[in-house]
C-alpha positions in Angstrom: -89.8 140.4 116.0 -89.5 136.6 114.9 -87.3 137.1 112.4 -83.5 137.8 112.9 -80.8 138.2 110.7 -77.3 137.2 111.6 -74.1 138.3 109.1 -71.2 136.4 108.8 -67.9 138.3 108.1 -64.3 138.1 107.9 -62.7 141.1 109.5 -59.3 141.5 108.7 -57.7 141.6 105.4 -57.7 137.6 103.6 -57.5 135.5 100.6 -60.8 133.7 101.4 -63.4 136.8 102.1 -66.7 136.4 102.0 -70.0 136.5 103.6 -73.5 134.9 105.2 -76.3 135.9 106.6 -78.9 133.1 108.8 -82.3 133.9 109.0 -83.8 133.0 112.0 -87.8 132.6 112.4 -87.9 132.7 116.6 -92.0 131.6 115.8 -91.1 128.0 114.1 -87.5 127.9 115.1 -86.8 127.8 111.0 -83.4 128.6 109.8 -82.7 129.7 106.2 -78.9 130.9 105.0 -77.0 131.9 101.9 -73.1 132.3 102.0 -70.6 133.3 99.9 -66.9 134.0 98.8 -66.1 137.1 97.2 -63.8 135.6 95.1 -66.6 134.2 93.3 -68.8 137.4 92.7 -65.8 139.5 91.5 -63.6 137.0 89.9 -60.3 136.8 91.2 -59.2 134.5 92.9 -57.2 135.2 97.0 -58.9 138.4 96.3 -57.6 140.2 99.8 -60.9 142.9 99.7 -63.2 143.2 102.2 -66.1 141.6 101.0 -69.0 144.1 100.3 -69.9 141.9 97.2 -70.5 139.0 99.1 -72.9 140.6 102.0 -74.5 142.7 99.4 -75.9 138.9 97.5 -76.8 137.7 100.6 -78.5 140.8 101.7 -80.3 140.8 98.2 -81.0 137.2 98.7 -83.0 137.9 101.7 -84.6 141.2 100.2 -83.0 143.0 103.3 -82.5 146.7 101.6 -80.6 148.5 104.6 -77.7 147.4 106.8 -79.6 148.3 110.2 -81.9 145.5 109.5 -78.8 142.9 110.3 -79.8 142.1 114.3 -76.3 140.5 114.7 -72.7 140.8 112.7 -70.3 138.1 113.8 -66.7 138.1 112.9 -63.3 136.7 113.6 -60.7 137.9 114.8 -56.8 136.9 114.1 -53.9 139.4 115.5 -55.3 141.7 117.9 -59.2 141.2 119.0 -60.6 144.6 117.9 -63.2 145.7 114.9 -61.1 148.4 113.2 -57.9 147.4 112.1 -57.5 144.1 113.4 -55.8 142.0 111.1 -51.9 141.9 110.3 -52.2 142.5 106.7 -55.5 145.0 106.7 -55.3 147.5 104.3 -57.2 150.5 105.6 -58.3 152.1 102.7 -60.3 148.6 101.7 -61.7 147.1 105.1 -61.3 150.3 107.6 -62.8 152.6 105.1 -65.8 150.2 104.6 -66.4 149.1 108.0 -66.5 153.1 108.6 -68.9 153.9 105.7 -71.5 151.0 106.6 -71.9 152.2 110.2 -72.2 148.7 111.6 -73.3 149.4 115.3 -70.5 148.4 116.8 -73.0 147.1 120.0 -74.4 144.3 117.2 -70.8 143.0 116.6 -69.4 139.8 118.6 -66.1 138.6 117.3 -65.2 134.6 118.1 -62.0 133.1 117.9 -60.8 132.4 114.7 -60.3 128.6 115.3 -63.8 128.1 117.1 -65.5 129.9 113.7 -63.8 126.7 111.9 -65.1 124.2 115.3 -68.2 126.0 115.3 -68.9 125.4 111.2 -67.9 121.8 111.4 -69.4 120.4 114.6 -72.6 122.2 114.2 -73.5 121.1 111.2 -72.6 117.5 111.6 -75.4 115.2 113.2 -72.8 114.3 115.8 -73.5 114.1 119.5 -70.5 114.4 120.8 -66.9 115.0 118.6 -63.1 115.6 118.9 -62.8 118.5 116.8 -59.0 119.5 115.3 -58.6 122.7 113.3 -54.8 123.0 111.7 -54.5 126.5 109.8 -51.9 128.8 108.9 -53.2 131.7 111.0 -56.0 131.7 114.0 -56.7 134.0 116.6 -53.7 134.9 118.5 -51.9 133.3 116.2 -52.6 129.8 117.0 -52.2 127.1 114.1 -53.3 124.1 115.9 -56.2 124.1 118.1 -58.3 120.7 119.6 -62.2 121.2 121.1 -64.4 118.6 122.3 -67.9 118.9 121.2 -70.1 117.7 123.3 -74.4 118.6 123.2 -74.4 122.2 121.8 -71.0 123.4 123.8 -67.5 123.1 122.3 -64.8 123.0 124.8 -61.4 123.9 124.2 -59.0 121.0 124.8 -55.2 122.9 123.7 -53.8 125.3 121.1 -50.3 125.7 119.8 -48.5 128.5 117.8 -45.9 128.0 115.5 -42.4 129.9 116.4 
């Protein structure tokens, strides 16, 4: 197939949900993507819902009418690295019940570290060669709130993290 489709999700329970998909053509090496926030598609602002608004638009933006046509579903992860109640303010009833109900293939699904999500979105898209990359947030993977990465060519390396007693 040359094209693929890869979703961009949040999987634990946040102010800033939202979605992307990337459309990959693997014949002309193209790449097309649409992102995002829920907050923006229902109105409300920190909304904490998982955001089925936001992958439904991008799914509609790319004319993609069932799930199962998604080749790749990446998420992050924060508390505990797992697809079903991973975060440590989920609420199961929004993002369990959904996750559930969508039958993701769980075989599709790669969760990164939270951290290298916000490396990976910066470095990548910069024209730089090589980078020191710092990422200071309230809550990563693990529960990290500092992390450094070197980018270097098309590999980040993690330097050090920290987490805040």
């Amino acid at each position: 197939m040359a094209i693929k489709y890869v979703l961009g999700i949040q999987s634990f329970a946040s102010h800033d949900t939202g979605a992307s998909i990337v459309r990959l053509d693997t014949k002309d090496n193209s790449i097309k993507y649409v992102c995002i926030s829920e907050e923006r598609l229902i109105r409300k602002k920190y909304p904490y819902t998982f955001p089925i608004h936001s992958i439904n638009y991008c799914m509609e933006y790319f004319k993609i009418k069932n799930i199962n046509k998604i080749d790749l579903i990446v998420s992050d992860w924060i508390k505990v690295k797992r697809w079903h109640r991973s975060g440590p303010s989920y609420n199961y009833s929004m993002f369990d019940y959904y996750k559930e109900k969508l039958k993701f293939d769980e075989k599709k699904i790669i969760q990164i570290d939270h951290h290298l999500a916000h490396a990976a979105s910066t470095f990548y898209t910069s024209e730089f060669k090589e980078s020191a990359i710092l990422i200071v947030d309230g809550l990563g993977s693990d529960l990290e709130t500092t992390t450094f990465y070197q980018g270097k060519g098309n590999k980040i390396g993690l330097i050090e993290k920290f987490k805040e007693q």
